[in-house]
C-alpha positions, 0 to 999 in steps of 0.5 A: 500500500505504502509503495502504491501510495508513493507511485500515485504520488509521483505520478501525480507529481510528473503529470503537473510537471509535464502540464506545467511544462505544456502550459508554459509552451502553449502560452509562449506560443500564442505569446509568440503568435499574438505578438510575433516578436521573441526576446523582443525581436520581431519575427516579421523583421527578421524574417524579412532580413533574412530573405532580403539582400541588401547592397550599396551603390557607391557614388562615383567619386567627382573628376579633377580637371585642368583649365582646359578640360584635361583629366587630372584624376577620376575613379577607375575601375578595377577588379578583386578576384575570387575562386567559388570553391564548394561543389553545391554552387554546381548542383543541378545546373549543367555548367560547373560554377564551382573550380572545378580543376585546381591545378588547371586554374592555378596554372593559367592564373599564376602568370596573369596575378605575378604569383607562383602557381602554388601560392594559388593552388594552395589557397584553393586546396585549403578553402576546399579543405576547409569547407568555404564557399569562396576564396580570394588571392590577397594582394596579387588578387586586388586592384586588377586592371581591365585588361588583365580581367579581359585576359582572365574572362577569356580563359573560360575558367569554372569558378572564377569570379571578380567583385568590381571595386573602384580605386582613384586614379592619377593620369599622368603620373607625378604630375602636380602631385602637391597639388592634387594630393591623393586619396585612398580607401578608408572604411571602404569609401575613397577619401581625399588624405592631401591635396585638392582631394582633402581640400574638397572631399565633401564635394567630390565625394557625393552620397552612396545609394543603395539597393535591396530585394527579397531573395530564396536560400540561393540568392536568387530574386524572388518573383515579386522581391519588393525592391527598394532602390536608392541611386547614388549621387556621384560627386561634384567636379572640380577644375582647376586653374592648371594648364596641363599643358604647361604642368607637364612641361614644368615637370619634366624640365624640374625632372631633368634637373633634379636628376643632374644636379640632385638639390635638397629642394626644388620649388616653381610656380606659374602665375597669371599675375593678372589674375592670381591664377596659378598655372602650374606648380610643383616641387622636388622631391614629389610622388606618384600619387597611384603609389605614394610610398617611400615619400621624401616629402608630403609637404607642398613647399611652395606653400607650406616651407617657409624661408629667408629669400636672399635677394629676391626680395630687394624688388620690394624694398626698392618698390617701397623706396620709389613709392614713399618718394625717397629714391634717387636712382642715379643717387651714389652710394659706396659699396661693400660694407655697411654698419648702422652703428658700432654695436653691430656687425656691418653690412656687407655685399656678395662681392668685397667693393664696387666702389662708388656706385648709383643706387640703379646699378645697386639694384643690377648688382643685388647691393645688399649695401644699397638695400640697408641703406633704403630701409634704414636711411631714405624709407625709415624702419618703420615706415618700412615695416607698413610697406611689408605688412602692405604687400601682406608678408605678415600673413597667409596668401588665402590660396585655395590649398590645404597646409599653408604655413605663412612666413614671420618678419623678423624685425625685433632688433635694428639688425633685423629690420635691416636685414630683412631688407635684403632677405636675411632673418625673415622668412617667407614662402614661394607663394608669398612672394609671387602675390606680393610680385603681382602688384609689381606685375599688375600695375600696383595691384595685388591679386589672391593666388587662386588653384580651383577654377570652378565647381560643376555638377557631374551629372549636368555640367552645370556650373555650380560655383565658379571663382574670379579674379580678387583684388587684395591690395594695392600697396603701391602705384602704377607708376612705381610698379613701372619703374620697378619692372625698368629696373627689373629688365636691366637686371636681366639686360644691363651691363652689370645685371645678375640675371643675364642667364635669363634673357629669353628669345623674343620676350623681354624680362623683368626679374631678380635673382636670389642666393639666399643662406641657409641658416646652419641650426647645429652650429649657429650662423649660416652654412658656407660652401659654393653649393650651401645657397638656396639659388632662385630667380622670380621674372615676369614677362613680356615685362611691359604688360607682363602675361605670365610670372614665374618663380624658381628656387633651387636648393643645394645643387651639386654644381661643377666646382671645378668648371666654377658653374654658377647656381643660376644654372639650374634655375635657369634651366627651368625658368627660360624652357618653361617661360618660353615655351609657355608663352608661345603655346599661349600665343603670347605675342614677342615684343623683342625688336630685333630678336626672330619672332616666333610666328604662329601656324593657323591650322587650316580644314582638316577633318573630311580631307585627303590623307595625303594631300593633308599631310603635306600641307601641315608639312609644309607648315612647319608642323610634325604631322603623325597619321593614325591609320591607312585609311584615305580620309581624315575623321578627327584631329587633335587641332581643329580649323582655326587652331593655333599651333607653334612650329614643330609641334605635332599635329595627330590625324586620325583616319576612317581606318585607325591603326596603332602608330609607334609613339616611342618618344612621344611626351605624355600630352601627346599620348593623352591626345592619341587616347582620347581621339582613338577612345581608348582607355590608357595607363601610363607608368613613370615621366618622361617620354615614352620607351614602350607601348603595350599595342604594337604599330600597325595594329588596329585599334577600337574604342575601349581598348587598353593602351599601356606606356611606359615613360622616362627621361632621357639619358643623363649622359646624353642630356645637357642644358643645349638638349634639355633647351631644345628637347622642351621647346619641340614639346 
């Protein structure tokens, strides 16, 4: 009975048990089917996410353009390659979308991704090992170009898939690398690090979209997928004040200097000084910013690097001299040492004495004398302090580009106020110089230095903001500025002018030269040695009515001591190929009498005419005329009727049968201008002239097609500064 009783009373125990149980089942349940929610997640909402395949649709990032039109940088598409490795992707379908032969596939793709065929086979082996569903091939595997994804497409390989990523692409190399900065993948989105790329990231970035659908356990989409779909709004374009044509000139010539007299530093600027447009600028060292590793210099020193100017400097102690009323140019003056009272060191000029001199030729010489003597004497310290504050050397330009770091008057003791007459103590950047040289320029006034052009909808075209010329100033009067830019020219031209090696043919110049000290930090006082000066030179011309206006600076270039070769070399390489050259392309009229003028060659009817007949005409002309193709009828050109063009320089016809021409030697314009008239996708590698080319001649070319080049600079052994003159000057 006792073992009865305790069987019904376990029972008992194990049926309200298990209808406890069941109850609280039964109530989660329709809990769960009132509520459609558990842990309060609702089951609807994950339901649908797990049925829904959800994307981004990324922006295109905006365009960077020259003054012209010019690709500067733009996203370019590339390709990440990836391997389907688990054999249920082939089930029930007669084509295998699975690798299939992994040997096979390693082999045929080891070549086209640089890599050892068993650095892929064993990636495959291991993902099927291991049970993925895909795998992909690291670095090697990323940022493939189009061509190699063609090659690969057409191998036909079973499982062999790409993701199409974008990454951001500089057309021409190094080329105004300082400028443009470069950007990179961050967090999955192309984002501006320097430059005009972080200076407008906001603009030329847009908005991402995004695009969802349901689908089943495959993937695929439902009959009725309830898609959501969010376009993406592609960034804005920027364009530059930048002339391509100019920039690429500047490089190269800066290139070819560098790599001769390899200087600590290389600094240029081109302005329109009318303007304050900024034409071309670059430094040495620079970067490529499709491959910005081992940079030896982010910083754009133009803007950014700050330092005593030397001599440069004396153009606005004399404009401030001649505006205050206080200057005699045929005035005398005794040279060589100079002392403003027995407590400091004396003055002294480069050279130990030119005896009695006028305070014009003082200016010719580069007196650092004669500038002490005009600060301290005729303008007053603190008058002189006003004219520097007038031309804005206490403050930053407000140029358009990130990183500016202004230079700083040193002017506490009577030393200072005297030495910075002649550029000693003071500093200040390239930049400063070239705005406060725009009023000497500009008839007195003092234009803003300005890099972006405009901003434009890249989907419309349509103008968004667009910047003009800014007056900032006019710290001195048209007619002092004239007579600065006289005094300028004989400094070029005069007898005892510093500047001759900057005499141009066919353009008169106003400019002054510079041999600045460099300050030694280690040991106090300032490096010696031939080679210890920071060398530059800042002219304008035609000096009359000045159109362009250049600054060029040159850091410790190793010279040849044993010839005794000046530290005006180097910088005059620079300033006289691209001065020249960048005025006749703009089609700058000469104003020399007497030197022979460079006439411009009007480009008559080309498209729809004779091949042959054509050719010779251009020919004739003085042009060098490159035929793309066989065919007998011209159908595009790179210069249309009315052009004007400059002798010797290359005119590309393009006929109704376009082949490949060999283009070894060309400069990297005009293979932008083959490309873009054949329509085809180019890549280019290095600077300099091209020394290969990926199509061979004679080969028919069609829109779309991949044109790879490889550029560099002509020998060093072979390349003086006769050759570098001319080569520039055909190009």
């Amino acid at each position: 009975m006792k073992k009865n009783k305790m069987t019904h009373f376990m029972s008992g125990i194990l049926i309200l048990l298990f209808v406890s149980i069941f109850l609280i089942l039964m109530g989660r349940f329709l809990y769960i089917q009132s509520t459609g929610e558990i842990n309060g997640v609702s089951l609807d909402e994950w339901a649908d996410q797990k049925r829904t395949a959800s994307y981004s649709l990324n922006a295109d990032r905006g365009k960077i353009f020259d003054n012209n039109g010019m690709t500067l940088a733009y996203d370019r598409p590339t390709f990440r390659i990836y391997a389907i490795v688990n054999k249920k992707y082939s089930i029930n379908s007669e084509e295998p979308h699975h690798v299939k032969d992994p040997e096979r596939t390693a082999e045929v793709l080891a070549p086209l991704l640089d890599v050892d065929e068993s650095f892929i086979l064993d990636i495959i082996q291991n993902g099927i090992k291991e049970g993925k569903d895909q795998v992909e091939f690291g670095t090697p595997g990323k940022e493939l170009s189009q061509n190699t994804k063609d090659k690969i497409d057409e191998l036909d390989l079973p499982g062999i898939k790409f993701i199409k990523e974008s990454i951001r692409y500089y057309p021409n190399g190094m080329f105004a690398s300082q400028i443009l900065g470069f950007a990179r993948k961050q967090e999955g989105e192309i984002t501006g690090v320097t430059g005009i790329e972080s200076e407008m990231n906001k603009i030329l970035s847009g908005e991402d979209g995004h695009i969802s659908y349901q689908r089943d356990k495959y993937n695929t989409k439902l009959l009725d997928p309830n898609e959501v779909i969010k376009k993406p709004k592609n960034g804005d374009n920027v364009s530059l004040t930048i002339d391509q044509k100019v920039q690429t000139l500047l490089e190269d010539v800066m290139s070819q200097v560098d790599k001769k007299y390899e200087p600590e530093r290389m600094t240029a600027i081109v302005m329109n000084p009318k303007t304050g447009e900024i034409v071309a600028m670059s430094n040495r060292p620079s970067y490529n910013p499709n491959n910005p590793k081992d940079v030896e210099n982010w910083y754009n020193d133009a803007i950014s690097t700050p330092f005593e100017p030397g001599s440069t400097m004396k153009m606005f102690t004399w404009a401030a001299a001649i505006e205050e009323g206080v200057y005699k140019g045929n005035e005398w003056f005794e040279s060589g040492s100079y002392k403003i009272s027995d407590r400091n060191k004396p003055i002294r000029d480069w050279k130990q004495s030119w005896g009695s001199i006028t305070y014009d030729e003082g200016f010719q010489r580069s007196s650092n004398v004669a500038a002490a003597k005009l600060a301290w004497e005729k303008i007053g310290p603190e008058k002189y302090l006003d004219y520097l504050k007038a031309f804005d050397f206490d403050q930053e330009t407000g140029i358009d580009l990130p990183g500016e770091v202004p230079g700083q008057i040193l002017y506490n003791w009577p030393i200072e106020k005297v030495t910075t007459a002649f550029g000693q103590g003071t500093t200040m950047t390239p930049i400063q110089q070239m705005k406060a040289a725009s009023a000497i320029a500009n008839d007195g006034k003092m234009v803003k230095p300005y890099v972006i052009s405009k901003i434009t909808d890249s989907a419309t075209g349509k103008v968004i903001k667009e910047k003009s010329p800014e007056v900032v100033g006019h710290p001195i009067s048209k007619e002092t500025a004239k007579q600065v830019r006289d005094l300028m020219g004989t400094v070029v031209t005069g007898e005892n002018g510093t500047g001759k090696i900057y005499n141009l043919e066919g353009y008169s110049v106003a400019g002054k030269t510079g041999t600045a000290q460099i300050p030694d930090y280690e040991n106090g006082g300032y490096l010696i040695g031939q080679e210890n000066y920071t060398f530059s030179f800042l002219g304008m011309a035609p000096k009359d009515n000045p159109e362009l206006m250049m600054y060029v600076s040159v850091k410790q270039p190793n010279l040849d001591e044993e010839n005794y070769e000046s530290g005006s070399v180097p910088v005059s390489i620079v300033f006289n190929n691209v001065m020249k050259n960048s005025l006749r392309y703009l089609n700058i009229e000469p104003d020399k009498e007497g030197d022979k003028a460079v006439k411009s060659i009007n480009v008559p009817k080309v498209k729809g005419e004779n091949t042959k007949t054509l050719k010779k005409t251009l020919t004739d002309l003085g042009l060098r005329v490159t035929i793309v193709g066989s065919g007998d009828k011209i159908v595009e050109a790179n210069a249309v009727k009315g052009d004007k063009l400059l002798q010797n320089d290359r005119i590309i016809l393009l006929t109704d049968k376009p082949t490949m021409p060999n283009i070894t030697g060309w400069s990297m314009r005009d293979v932008l201008q083959l490309a873009d008239l054949l329509q085809v996708r180019v890549e280019t590698l290095g600077n300099g002239y091209v020394i290969s080319q990926n199509i061979k001649e004679g080969t028919t070319v069609k829109k779309n097609d991949y044109l790879g080049v490889e550029l560099a600079l002509p020998n060093e052994e072979k390349t003086d500064e006769k050759e570098t003159e001319d080569s520039q000057a055909q190009d």
